[in-house]
N, C-alpha and C positions, 0 to 999 in steps of 0.2 A: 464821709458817709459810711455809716454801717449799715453791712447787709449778712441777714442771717436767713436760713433755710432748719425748717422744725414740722415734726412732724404736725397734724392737724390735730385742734381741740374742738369741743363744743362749742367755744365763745367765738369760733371763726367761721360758723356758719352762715352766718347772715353776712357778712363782708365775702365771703366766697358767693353764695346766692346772687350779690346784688354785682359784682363781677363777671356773672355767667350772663347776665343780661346786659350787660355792656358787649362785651367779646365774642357770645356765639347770641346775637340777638333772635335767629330764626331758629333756635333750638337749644335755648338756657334749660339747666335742669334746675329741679326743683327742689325747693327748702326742703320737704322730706327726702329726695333723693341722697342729696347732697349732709344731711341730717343723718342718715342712717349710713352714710359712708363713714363720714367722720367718727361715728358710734362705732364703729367696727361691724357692723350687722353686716356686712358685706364682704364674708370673706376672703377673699381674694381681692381686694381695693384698698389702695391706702390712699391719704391727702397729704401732701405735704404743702406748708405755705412760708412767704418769702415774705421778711419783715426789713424793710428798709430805716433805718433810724427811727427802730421800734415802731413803724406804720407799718400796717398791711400794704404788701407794694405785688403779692401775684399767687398763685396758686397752682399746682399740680394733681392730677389723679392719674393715677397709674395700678393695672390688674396683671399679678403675677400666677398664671396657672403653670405647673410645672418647670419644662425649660423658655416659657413663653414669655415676656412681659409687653405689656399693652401700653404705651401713653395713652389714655383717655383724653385727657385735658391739660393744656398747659396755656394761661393767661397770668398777663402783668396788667394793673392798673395804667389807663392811659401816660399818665404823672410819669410814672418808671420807667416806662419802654424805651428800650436800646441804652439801659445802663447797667445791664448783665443780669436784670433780676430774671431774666428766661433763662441764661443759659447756669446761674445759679441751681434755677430748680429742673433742670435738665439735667444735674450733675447728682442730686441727691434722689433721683427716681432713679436713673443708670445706676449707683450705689444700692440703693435699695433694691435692685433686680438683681443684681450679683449675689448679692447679700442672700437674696431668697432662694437662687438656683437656678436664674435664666441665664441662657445663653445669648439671647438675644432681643432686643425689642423692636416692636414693630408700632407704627401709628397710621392715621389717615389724617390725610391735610387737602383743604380744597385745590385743586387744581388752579384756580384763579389767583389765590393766596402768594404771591410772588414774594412776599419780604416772608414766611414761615417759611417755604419751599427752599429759600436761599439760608435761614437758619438753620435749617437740619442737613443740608448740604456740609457746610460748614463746620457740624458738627457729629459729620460722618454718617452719614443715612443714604440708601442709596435706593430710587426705583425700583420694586419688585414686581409691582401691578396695578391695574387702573382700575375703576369701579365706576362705569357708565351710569347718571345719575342717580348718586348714593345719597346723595343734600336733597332735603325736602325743597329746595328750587330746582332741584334737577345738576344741579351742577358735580360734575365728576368728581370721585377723590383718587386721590394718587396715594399710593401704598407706599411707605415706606420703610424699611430697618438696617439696623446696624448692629452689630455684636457688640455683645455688653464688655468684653473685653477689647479695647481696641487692637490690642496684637493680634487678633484671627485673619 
């Protein structure tokens, strides 16, 4: 199995769209949203996506403001989950933050989310803070970051 990670084009919008309604179903963004990131209109936002034996197999967005970088989003197609295509594109947004000048990234992941919580564990993120209903259900998120370099 080939798995590649590339930056986002026009023609992956609609496979990223139709991804964001699968994986955040109470709060998918929108084909222009997600349309105008991959355009670049959004300076500070890049997309990167994960091609499993040349299939769309997941998707990242991540905002670099100075030493800051943000995960926005990071889904795999149900198909792909748990055969490295998250922590592939967790590798090319970490890259890409280095790249731009953060020091650190930071995300929010739902507090209930038990198998994300345990991937960024795993992949060196650590509690910083809580956010008492921040999900349009109410449900808390949990702050997290890591240094873009792991030697810090």
């Amino acid at each position: 199995m080939t798995l590649s990670v590339r930056p986002a084009h026009p023609g992956d919008v609609v496979a990223i769209v139709e991804l964001e309604v699968i994986a955040f179903p109470l709060d998918p963004w929108s084909e222009g949203l997600v349309g105008d990131g991959v355009a670049g209109l959004v300076p500070t936002t890049s997309y990167f996506v994960a091609e499993q034996d040349a299939r769309f197999a997941g998707h990242a967005a991540v905002s670099v403001v100075q030493d800051v970088a943000e995960l926005q989003r990071i889904a795999t197609v149900p198909a792909a989950r748990r055969t490295g295509v998250a922590h592939a594109l967790l590798g090319a947004v970490v890259a890409h933050a280095a790249a731009s000048g953060a020091d650190r990234l930071l995300l929010e992941v739902r507090d209930d989310n038990v198998a994300a919580l345990a991937f960024y564990a795993r992949a060196g993120f650590t509690e910083i803070a809580r956010r008492a209903g921040y999900y349009r259900d109410a449900t808390d998120a949990v702050v997290l970051e890591r240094f873009v370099t792991m030697a810090r």
